[in-house]
C-alpha positions as CSV (number, residue, x, y, z in Angstrom):
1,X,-5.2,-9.9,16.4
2,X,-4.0,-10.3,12.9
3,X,-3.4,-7.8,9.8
4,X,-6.3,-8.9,8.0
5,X,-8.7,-8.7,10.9
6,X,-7.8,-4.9,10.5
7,X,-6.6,-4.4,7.1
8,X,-8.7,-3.0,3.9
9,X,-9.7,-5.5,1.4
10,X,-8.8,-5.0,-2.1
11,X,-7.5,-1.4,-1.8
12,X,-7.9,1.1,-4.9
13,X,-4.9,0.7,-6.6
14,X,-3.2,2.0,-9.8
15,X,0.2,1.3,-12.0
16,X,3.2,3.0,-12.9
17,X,2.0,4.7,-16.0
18,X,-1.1,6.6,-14.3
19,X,-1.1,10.2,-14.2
20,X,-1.0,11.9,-11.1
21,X,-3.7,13.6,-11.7
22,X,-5.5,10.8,-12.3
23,X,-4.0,9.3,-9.0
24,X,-5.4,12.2,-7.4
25,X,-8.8,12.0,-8.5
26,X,-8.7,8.2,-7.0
27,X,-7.8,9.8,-3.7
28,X,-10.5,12.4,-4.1
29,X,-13.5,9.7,-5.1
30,X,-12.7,7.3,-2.0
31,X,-11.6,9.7,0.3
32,X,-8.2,7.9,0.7
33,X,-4.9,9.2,0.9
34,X,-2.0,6.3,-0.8
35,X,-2.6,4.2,-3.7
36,X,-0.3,1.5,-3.9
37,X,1.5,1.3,-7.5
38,X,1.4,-2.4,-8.7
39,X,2.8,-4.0,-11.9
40,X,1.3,-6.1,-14.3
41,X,1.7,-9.0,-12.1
42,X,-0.5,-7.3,-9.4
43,X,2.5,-6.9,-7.1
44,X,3.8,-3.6,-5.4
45,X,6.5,-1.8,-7.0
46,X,6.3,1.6,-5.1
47,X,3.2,3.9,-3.0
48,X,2.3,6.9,-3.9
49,X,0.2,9.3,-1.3
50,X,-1.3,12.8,-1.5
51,X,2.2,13.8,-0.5
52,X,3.9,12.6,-3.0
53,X,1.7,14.6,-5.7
54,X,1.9,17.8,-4.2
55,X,5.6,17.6,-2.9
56,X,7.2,15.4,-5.9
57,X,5.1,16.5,-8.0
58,X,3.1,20.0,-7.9
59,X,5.9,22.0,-6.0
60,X,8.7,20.6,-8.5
61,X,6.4,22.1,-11.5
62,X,5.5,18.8,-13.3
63,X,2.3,18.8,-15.2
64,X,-0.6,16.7,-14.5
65,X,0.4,13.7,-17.2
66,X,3.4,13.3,-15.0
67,X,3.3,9.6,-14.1
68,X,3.4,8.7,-10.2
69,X,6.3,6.3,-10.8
70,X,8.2,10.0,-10.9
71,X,6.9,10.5,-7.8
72,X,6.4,7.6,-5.9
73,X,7.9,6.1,-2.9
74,X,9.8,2.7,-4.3
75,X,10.9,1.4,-0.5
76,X,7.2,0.3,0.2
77,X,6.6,-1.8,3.6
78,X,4.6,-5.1,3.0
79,X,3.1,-6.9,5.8
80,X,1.1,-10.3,5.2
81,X,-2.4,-11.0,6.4
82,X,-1.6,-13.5,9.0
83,X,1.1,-11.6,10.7
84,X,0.6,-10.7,14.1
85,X,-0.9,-6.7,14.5
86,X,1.8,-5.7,16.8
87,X,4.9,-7.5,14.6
88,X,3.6,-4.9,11.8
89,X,2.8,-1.9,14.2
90,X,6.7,-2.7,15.1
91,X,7.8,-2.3,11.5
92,X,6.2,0.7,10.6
93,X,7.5,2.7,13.9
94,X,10.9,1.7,12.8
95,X,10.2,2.8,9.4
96,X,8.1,5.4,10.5
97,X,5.4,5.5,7.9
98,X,1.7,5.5,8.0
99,X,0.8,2.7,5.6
100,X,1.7,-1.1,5.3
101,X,1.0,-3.3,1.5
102,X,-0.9,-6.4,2.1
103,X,0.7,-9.1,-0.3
104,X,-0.8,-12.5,-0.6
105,X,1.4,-15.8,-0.2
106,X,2.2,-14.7,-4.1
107,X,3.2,-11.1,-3.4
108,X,0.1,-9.5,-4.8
109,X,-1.5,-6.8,-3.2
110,X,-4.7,-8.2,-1.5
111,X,-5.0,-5.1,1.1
112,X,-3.9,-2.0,2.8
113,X,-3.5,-1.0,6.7
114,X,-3.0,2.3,7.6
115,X,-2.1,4.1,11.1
116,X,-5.9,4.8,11.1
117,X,-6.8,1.2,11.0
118,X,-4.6,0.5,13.7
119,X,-6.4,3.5,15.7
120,X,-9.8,2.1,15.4
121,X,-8.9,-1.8,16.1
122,X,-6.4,-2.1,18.4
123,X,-5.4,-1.3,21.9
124,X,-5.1,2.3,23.3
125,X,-1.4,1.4,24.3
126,X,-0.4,0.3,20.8
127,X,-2.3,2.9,18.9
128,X,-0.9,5.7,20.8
129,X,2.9,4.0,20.5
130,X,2.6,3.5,16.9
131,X,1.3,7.3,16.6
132,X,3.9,8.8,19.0
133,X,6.9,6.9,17.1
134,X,5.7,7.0,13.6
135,X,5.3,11.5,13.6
136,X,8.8,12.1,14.8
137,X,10.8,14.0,12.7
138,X,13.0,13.0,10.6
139,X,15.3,15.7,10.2
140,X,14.1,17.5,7.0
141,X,11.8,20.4,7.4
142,X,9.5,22.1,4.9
143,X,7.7,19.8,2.1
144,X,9.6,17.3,1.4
């Protein structure tokens, strides 16, 4: 099975400059919980999840017009849609996060898979692994 067999199409994204209140009203109309940031060129340049609003942003004090390049995570995993499901499953264990950017043979953003794709699509074995591997601590505690 292949990323794209699994992956979500032309994800909601946004750019640098959007608010994060305005990032999290995206999250709130499609019940999702990551945008990924793209340039102008319509290639990643960071991630930005729920998370990252309340911990980067709400709990430091920044106002609502704060932009989620502020706040954003910049080390973003990509993935393509022909590699292999478990070759990505692998990278985001060892990197332990939830979400993967799809980028095209140009490096645009052309979908999204997320832990919860992999729950619904693949085998028990590798859902459970990637699960198990992906929520162990880290060593920091608290928000953020």
């Amino acid at each position: 099975m292949q990323v794209q067999d699994i992956m979500t199409s032309d994800p909601v994204c946004c750019g640098g400059n959007t608010t994060i209140q305005e990032a999290a009203k995206l999250m709130a109309e499609h019940s999702i919980g990551a945008l990924p940031v793209l340039n102008d060129a319509g290639e990643p340049m960071g991630i930005v999840t729920d998370r990252d609003i309340c911990c980067g942003g709400v709990a430091e004090g920044k106002s609502g017009d704060t932009a989620v390049s502020e706040v954003m995570s910049t080390d973003v995993l990509t993935t393509s849609p022909e590699e292999d499901v478990s070759s990505c499953c692998n990278k985001m264990e060892e990197r332990q996060v939830r979400r993967a950017v799809v980028t095209d043979g140009e490096g645009k953003c052309c979908g999204m898979v997320a832990q919860a794709d992999v729950a619904r699509e693949a085998q028990g074995a590798e859902t459970a692994d990637l699960v198990q591997k992906v929520s162990q601590p880290e060593g920091r505690s608290g928000c953020c």
